[in-house]
C-alpha positions, 0 to 999 in steps of 0.5 A: 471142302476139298473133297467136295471140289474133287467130287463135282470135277469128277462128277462133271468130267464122267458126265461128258463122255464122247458119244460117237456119231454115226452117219445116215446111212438111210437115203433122205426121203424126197417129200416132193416125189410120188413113188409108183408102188404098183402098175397094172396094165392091160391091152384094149383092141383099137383099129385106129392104131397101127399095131391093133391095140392100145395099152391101158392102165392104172398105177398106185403110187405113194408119198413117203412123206405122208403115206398119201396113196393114190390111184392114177390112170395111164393110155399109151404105151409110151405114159406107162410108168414102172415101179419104183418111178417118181410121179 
């Protein structure tokens, strides 16, 4: 009987061994954020702008979440959006 009791405690403590735990180190994915993978722009000429033209393109982005992609269209310098941007 005694060696039975020693066995199951000797059992039970090699059965619990301390796991270390490692922090993420991984940043945590923003589901709300469509993350711009890909911009193409280019310039149309328009005589009702001051500088002659005006740029237009289209951007891709991304859902990290879901690998939703889509296909966005932009006017004007000023909307143009760079990779790695969150839309």
């Amino acid at each position: 009987m005694k060696r039975i009791i020693v066995s199951i405690s000797i059992i039970a403590m090699t059965a619990c061994n301390k796991q270390d735990i490692q922090p993420n180190s991984e940043p945590a994915e923003d589901c709300n954020c469509d993350r711009v993978v890909e911009v193409q722009s280019f310039n149309v000429v328009d005589s009702n702008s001051p500088n002659g033209y005006v740029t237009q393109g289209n951007y891709t982005t991304v859902n990290d979440c879901t690998n939703f992609q889509q296909v966005w269209y932009f006017t004007g310098a000023s909307n143009q959006p760079t990779e790695g941007d969150c839309k």
